[in-house]
C-alpha positions in Angstrom: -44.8 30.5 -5.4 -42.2 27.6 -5.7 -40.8 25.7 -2.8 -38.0 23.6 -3.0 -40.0 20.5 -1.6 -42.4 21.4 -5.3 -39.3 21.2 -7.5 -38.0 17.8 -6.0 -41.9 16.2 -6.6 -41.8 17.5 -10.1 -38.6 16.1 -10.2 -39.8 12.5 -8.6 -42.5 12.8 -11.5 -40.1 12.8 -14.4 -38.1 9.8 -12.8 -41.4 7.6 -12.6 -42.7 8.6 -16.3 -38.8 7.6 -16.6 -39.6 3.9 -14.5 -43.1 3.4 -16.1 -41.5 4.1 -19.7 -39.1 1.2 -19.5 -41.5 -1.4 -17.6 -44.2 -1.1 -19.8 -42.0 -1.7 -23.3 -41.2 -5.2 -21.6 -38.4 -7.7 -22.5 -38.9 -7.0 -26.5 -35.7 -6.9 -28.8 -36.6 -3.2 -29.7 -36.3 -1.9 -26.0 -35.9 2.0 -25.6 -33.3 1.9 -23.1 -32.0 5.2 -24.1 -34.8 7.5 -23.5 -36.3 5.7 -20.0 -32.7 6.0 -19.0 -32.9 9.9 -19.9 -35.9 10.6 -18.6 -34.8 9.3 -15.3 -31.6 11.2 -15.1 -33.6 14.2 -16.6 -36.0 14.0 -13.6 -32.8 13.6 -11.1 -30.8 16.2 -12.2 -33.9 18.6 -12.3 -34.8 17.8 -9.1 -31.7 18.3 -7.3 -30.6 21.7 -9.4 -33.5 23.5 -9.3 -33.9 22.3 -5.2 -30.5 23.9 -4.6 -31.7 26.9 -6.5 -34.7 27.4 -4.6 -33.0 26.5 -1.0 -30.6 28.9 -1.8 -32.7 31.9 -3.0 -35.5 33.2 -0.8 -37.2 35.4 -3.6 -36.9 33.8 -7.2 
């Protein structure tokens, strides 16, 4: 069974795979700004659709 409160963790995960991506390439010329920057929004946007989804739904 999903909860709303499960979809905004595995939400919250994608953003810090999003954080950890980008700190761990460091200050290098060849810098994948790109895809940290969509995982992050990936993980945000997740989050917060499929919360509303779940909130709004009692049986999905």
């Amino acid at each position: 069974m999903f909860t709303w409160r499960g979809a905004i963790i595995i939400g919250l995960a994608f953003v810090v795979v999003g954080v950890v991506y980008l700190l761990v390439q460091g200050s290098g010329e060849f810098m994948d700004r790109a895809g940290a920057t969509m995982l992050i929004v990936l993980g945000a946007a997740m989050a917060f659709t499929f919360a509303i989804i779940l909130r709004g739904s009692r049986e999905l």
